[in-house]
Each structure stands twice: as C-alpha cells, then as structure tokens.
OpenMM code with the backbone's topology and positions (N, CA, C; nanometers):
from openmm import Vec3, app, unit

residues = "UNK UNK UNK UNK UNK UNK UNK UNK UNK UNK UNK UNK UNK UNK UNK UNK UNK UNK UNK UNK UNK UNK UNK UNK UNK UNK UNK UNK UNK UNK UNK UNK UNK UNK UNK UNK UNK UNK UNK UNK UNK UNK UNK UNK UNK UNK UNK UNK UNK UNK UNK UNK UNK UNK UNK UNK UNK UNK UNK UNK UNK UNK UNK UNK UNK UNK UNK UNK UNK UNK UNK UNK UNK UNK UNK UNK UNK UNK UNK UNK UNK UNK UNK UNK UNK UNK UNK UNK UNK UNK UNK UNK UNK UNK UNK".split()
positions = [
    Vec3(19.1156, 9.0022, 12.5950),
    Vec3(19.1460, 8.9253, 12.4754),
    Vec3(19.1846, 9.0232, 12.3640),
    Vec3(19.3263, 9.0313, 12.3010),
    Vec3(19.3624, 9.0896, 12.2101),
    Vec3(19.2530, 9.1130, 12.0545),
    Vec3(19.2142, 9.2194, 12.0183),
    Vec3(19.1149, 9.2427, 11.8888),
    Vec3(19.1896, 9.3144, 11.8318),
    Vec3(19.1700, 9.2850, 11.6776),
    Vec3(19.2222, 9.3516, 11.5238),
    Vec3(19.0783, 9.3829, 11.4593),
    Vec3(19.0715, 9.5231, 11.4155),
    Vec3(18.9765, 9.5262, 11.3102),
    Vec3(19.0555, 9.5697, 11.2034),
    Vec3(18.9495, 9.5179, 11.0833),
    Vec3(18.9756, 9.5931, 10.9410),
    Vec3(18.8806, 9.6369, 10.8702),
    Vec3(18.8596, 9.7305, 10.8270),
    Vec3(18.7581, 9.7470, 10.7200),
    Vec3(18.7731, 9.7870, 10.5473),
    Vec3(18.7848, 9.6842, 10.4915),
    Vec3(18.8444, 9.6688, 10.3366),
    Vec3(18.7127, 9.7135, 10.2411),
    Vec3(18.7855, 9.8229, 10.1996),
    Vec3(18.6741, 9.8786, 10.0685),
    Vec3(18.6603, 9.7610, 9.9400),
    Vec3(18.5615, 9.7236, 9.9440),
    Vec3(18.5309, 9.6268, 9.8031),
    Vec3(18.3710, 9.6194, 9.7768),
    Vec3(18.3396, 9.6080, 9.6556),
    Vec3(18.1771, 9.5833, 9.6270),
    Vec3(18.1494, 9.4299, 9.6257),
    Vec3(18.2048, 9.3254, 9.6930),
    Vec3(18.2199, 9.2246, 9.7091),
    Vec3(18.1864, 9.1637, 9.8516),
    Vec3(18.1904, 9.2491, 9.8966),
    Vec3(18.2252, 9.2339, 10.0640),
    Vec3(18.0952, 9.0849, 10.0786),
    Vec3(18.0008, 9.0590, 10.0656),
    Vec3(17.9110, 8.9801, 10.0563),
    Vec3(17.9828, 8.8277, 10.0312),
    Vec3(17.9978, 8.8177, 9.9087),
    Vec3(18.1047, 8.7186, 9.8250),
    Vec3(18.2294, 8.6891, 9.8928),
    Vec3(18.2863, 8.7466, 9.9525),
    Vec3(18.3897, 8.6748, 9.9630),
    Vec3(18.4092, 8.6634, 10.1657),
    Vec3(18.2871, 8.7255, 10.2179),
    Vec3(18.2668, 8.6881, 10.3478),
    Vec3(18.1651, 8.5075, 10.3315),
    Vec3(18.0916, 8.5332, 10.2648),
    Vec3(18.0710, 8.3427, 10.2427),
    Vec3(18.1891, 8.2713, 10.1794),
    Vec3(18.2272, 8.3042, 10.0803),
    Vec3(18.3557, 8.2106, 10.0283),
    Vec3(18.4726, 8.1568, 10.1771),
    Vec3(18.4879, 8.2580, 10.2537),
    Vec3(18.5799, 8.2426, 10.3483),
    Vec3(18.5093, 8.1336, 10.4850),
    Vec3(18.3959, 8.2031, 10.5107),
    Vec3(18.3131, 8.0974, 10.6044),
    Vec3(18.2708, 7.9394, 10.5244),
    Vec3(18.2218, 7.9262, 10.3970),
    Vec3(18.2479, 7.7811, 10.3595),
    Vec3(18.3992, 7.7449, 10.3364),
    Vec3(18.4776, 7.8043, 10.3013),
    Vec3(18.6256, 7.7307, 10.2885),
    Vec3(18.6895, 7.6605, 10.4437),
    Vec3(18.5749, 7.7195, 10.5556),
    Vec3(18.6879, 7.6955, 10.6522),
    Vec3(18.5884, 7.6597, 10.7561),
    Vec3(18.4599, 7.5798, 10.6784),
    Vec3(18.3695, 7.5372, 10.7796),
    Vec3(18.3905, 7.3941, 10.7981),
    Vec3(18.4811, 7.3180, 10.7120),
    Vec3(18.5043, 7.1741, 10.7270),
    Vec3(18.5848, 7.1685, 10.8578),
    Vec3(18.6846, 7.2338, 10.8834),
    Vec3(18.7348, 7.2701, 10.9802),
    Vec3(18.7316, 7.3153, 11.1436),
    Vec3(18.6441, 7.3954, 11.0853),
    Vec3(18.5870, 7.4870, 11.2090),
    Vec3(18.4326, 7.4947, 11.2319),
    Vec3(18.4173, 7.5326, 11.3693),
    Vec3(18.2350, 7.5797, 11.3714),
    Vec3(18.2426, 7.7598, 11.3446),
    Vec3(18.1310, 7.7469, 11.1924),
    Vec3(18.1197, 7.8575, 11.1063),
    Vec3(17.9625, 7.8461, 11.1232),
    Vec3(17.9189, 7.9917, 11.1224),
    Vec3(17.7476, 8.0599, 11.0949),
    Vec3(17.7943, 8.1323, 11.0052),
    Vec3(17.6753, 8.1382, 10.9052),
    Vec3(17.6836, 8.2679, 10.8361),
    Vec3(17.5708, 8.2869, 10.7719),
    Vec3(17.5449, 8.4084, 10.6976),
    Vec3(17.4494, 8.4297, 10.5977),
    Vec3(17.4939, 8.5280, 10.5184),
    Vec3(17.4485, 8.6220, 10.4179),
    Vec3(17.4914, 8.6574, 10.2858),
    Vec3(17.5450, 8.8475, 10.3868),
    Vec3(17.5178, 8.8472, 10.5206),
    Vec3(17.5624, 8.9739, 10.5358),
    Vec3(17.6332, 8.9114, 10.6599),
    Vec3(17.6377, 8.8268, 10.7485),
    Vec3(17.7770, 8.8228, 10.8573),
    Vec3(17.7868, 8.6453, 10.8450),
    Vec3(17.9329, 8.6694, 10.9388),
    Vec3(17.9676, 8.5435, 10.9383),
    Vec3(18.0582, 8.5543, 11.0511),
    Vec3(18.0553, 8.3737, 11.1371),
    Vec3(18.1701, 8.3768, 11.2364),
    Vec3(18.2273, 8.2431, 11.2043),
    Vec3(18.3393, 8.2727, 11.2580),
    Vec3(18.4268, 8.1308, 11.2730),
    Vec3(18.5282, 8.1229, 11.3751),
    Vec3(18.4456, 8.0182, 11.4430),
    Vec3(18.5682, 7.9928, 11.5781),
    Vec3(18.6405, 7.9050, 11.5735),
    Vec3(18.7784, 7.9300, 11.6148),
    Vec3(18.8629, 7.8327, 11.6023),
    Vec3(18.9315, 7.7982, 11.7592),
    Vec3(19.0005, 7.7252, 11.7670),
    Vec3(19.0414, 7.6878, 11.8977),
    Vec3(19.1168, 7.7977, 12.0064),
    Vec3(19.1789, 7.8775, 11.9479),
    Vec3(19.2342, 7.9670, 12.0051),
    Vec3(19.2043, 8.1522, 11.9594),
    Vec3(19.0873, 8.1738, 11.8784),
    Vec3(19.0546, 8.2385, 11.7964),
    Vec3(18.8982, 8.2482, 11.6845),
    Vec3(18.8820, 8.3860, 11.6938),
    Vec3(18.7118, 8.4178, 11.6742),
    Vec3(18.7426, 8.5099, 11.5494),
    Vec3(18.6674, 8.4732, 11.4259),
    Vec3(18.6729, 8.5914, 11.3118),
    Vec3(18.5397, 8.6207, 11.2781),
    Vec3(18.4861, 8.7641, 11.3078),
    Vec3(18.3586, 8.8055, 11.2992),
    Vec3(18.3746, 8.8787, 11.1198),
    Vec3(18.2867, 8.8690, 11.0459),
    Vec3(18.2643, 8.9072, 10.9266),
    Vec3(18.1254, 9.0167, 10.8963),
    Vec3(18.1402, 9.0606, 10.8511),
    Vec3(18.0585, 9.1739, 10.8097),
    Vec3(18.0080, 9.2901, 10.7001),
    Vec3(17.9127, 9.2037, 10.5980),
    Vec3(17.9432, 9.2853, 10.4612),
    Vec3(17.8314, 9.4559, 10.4839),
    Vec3(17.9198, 9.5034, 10.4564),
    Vec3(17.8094, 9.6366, 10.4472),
    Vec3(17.8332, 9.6875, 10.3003),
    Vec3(17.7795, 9.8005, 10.2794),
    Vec3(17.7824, 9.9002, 10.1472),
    Vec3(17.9126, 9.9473, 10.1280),
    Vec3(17.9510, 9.8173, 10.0321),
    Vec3(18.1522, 9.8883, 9.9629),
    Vec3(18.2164, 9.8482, 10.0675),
    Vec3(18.2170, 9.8025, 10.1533),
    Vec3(18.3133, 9.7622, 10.2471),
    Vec3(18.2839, 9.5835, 10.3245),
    Vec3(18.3698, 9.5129, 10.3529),
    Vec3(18.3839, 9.4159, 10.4541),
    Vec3(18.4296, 9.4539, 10.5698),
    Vec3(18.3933, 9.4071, 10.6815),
    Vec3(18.4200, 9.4772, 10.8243),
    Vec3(18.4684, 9.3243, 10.8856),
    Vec3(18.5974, 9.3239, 10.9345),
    Vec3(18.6761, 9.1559, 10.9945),
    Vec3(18.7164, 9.2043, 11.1119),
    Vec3(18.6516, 9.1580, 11.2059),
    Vec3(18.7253, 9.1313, 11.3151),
    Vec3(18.7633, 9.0193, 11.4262),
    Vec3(18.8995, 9.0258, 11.4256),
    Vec3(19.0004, 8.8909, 11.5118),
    Vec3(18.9806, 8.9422, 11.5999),
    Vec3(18.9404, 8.8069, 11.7186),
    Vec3(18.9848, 8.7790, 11.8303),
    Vec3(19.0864, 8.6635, 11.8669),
    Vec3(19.1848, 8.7026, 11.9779),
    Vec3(19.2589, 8.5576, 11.9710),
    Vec3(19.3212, 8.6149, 12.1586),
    Vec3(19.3567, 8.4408, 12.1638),
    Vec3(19.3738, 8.4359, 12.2600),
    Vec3(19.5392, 8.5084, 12.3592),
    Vec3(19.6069, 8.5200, 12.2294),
    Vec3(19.7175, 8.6152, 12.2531),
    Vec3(19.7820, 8.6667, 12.1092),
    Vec3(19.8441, 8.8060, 12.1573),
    Vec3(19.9050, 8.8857, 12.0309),
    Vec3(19.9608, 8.7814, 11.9150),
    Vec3(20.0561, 8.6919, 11.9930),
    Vec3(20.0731, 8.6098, 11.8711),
    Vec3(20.0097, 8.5689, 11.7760),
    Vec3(19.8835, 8.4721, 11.8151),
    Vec3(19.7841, 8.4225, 11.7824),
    Vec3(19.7277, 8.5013, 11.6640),
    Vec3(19.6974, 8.6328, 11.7405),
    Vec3(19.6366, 8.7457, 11.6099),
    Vec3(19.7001, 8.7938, 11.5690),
    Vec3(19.8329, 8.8041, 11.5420),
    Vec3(19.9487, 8.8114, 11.4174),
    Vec3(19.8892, 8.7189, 11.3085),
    Vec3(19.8786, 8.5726, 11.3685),
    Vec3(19.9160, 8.5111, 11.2383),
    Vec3(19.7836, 8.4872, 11.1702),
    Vec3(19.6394, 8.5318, 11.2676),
    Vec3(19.5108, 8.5270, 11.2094),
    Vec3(19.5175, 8.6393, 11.0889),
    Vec3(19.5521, 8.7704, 11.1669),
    Vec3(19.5471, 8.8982, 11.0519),
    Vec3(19.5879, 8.8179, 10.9191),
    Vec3(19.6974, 8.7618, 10.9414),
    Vec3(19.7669, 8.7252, 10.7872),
    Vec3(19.6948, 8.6460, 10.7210),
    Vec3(19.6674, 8.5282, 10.8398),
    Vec3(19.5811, 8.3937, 10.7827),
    Vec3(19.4413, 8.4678, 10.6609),
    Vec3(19.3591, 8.5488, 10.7189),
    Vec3(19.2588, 8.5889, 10.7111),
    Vec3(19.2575, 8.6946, 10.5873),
    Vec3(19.3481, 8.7740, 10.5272),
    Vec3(19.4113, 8.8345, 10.4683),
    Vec3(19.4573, 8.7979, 10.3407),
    Vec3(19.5034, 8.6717, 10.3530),
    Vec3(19.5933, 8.5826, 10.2408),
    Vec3(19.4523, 8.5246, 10.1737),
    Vec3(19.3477, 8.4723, 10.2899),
    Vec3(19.2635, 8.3554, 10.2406),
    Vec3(19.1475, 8.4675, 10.1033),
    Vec3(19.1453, 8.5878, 10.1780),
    Vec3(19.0382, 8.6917, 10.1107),
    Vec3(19.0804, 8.7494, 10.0101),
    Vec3(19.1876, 8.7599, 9.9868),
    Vec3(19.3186, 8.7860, 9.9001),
    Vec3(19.2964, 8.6925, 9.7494),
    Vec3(19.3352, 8.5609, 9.8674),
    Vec3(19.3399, 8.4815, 9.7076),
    Vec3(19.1824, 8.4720, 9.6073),
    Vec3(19.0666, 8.4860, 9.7190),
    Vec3(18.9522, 8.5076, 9.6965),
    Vec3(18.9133, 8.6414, 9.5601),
    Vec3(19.0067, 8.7215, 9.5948),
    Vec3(18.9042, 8.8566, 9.5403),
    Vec3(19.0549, 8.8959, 9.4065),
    Vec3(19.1372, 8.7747, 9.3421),
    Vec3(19.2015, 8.8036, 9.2328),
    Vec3(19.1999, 8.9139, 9.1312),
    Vec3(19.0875, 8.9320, 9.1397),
    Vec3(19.0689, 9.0435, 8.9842),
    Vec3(19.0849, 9.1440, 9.0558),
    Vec3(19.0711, 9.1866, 9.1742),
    Vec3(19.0261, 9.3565, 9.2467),
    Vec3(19.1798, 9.3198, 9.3877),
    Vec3(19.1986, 9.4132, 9.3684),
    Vec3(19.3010, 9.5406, 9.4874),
    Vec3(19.2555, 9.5054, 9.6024),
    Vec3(19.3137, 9.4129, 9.7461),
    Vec3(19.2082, 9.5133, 9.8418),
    Vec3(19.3575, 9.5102, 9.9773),
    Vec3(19.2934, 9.5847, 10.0524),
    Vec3(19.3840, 9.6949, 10.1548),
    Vec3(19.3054, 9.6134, 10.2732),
    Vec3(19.4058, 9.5914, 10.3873),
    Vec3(19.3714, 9.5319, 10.5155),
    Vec3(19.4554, 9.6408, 10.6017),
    Vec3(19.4006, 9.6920, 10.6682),
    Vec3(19.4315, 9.8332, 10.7540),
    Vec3(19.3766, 9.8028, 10.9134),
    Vec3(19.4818, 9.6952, 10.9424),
    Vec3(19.4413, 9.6726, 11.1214),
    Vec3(19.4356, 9.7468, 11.1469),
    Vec3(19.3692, 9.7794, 11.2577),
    Vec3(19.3591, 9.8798, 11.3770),
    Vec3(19.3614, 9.7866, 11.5081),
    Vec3(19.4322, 9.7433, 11.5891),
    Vec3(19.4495, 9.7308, 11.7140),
    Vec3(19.4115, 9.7577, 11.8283),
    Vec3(19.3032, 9.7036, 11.9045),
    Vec3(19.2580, 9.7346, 12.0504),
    Vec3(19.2757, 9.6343, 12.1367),
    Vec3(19.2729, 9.6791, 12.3068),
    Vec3(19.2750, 9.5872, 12.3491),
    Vec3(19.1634, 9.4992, 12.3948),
] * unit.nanometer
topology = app.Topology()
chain = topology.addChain("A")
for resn in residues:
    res = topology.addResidue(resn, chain)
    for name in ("N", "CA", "C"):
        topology.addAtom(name, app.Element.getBySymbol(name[0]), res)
C-alpha cells in the first residue's frame, strides 16, 4: 500500500491535528485525542501526530493516485486551518 509522510514544523501541531479529525469526522470514522489522530476513509488512512514543534501525517491509500490527491486534500485542509503561520509539507515517499 502506497505511504506519504510529512513532518511540518509548527507549535500548533496539537490544534490543528483535532481541528482536521473533527472537520472530517461527520464524514468519516475518526479517533483522536489532543496528541494523535486517525481517519479512515474508503480508499485511504491519515495517521496524525502532534509532537514538540512539529505534526507528523501520514497517508495511506490504496493507489499512487489516491495519495496524490490525499497529500493535497490533507495539506489544503491544515493550510486553511493554521492562517496566521507558514507551514511546509515535505512528502517523503515509501513504499
């Protein structure tokens, strides 16, 4: 199964890994608590992970495509989340 990680420097990482798991729990089956979070979706798994200054995201999906458009999905949603602050999504690719 194709995996993307990222690990985005922010002092937020907490905040906006819940903001993303309630925005998209009406939707989907989401766990979380104030340091991880998952959300599975039909064709696709986003693991969350706040540590010290950083968020740690990683996609699973059921093909490259798929996790093309999660990276972005996932990216855009944390994005619009964290307005006031900069942040950098730096896939790294495994198989």
């Amino acid at each position: 199964m194709p995996l993307s990680r990222a690990d985005v420097p922010t002092e937020h990482a907490s905040r906006y890994l819940q903001q993303l798991c309630k925005h998209w729990a009406h939707k989907f089956t989401v766990e979380f608590d104030p340091q991880r979070g998952t959300i599975d979706m039909p064709s696709a798994r986003v693991a969350l992970e706040a540590g010290e200054g950083r968020l740690g995201v990683v996609v699973t999906a059921d093909d490259p495509a798929i996790l093309d458009r999660m990276e972005g999905a996932v990216a855009e949603h944390i994005v619009r989340f964290a307005f006031r602050e900069e942040l950098a999504f730096d896939w790294k690719r495994e198989a």
